[in-house]
C-alpha positions, 0 to 999 in steps of 0.5 A: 859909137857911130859909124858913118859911110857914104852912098857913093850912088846918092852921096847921101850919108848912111848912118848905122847906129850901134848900141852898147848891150852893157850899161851901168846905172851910178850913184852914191849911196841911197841914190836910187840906183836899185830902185830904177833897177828894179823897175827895169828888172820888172819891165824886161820880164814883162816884155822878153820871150827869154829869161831874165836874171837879177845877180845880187850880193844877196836875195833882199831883191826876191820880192820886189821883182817878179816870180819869172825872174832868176835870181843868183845869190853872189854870196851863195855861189861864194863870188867874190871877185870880178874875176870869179863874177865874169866866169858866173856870167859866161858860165850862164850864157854858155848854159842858157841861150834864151837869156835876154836881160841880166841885172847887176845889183851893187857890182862894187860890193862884190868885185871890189873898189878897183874902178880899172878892174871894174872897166876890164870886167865891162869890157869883157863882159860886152865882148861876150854878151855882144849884142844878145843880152842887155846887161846892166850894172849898179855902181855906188859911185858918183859918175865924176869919181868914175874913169871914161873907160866906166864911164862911156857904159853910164846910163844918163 
């Protein structure tokens, strides 16, 4: 989003730039979206003073991402809905004040296929980490299948 103001002294345009803090990485199947995450993963735990947490459907990331990283297992923690998804996340915020980075690896296995459902857990999820945690998503989806509501969080 830009939102763009006057200086009425100079009349010269001020621009203030805001960033969306949820960002979500598509593709099919085999696309290499984990592959641009995990790198991602390894580069914020390299460069935060926080903590970095990597959510998966399982733990096949744990040796492919660095040690300082947290990892949550969504099977462990037997999260099986958005719904349930969102509550780990608030509940992690709410705990852990020093978290920078978090990482959503295949958030359709463990949500669903409902791409509206999908849209209201990005949207919830942006509202609550606003502008203090980057958070970024997977989704095993092609972009053009995706609605705007999803779509407007795609990385290019």
């Amino acid at each position: 989003m830009r939102e763009v103001g006057i200086a009425v002294k100079n009349l010269v345009p001020l621009r203030m730039e805001f960033f969306v803090m949820v960002k979500i990485i598509t593709g099919n199947k085999g696309s290499g979206k984990t592959k641009i995450l995990i790198d991602m993963i390894n580069t914020a735990s390299k460069n935060t003073d926080g903590y970095v947490v990597c959510i998966d459907k399982s733990d096949k990331l744990r040796y492919d991402i660095g040690h300082s990283v947290r990892i949550v297992d969504t099977d462990v923690s037997r999260i099986y809905s958005f719904e349930a998804f969102y509550g780990l996340v608030a509940g992690l915020v709410a705990g852990n004040y020093d978290i920078t980075d978090i990482f959503v690896d295949s958030i359709l296995k463990i949500g669903g296929a409902d791409y509206e459902a999908l849209a209201a857990l990005l949207a919830k999820v942006e509202k609550l980490t606003g502008d203090n945690v980057n958070v970024v998503f997977t989704v095993s989806a092609d972009k053009a299948d995706l609605p705007d509501s999803v779509t407007k969080y795609a990385v290019n």
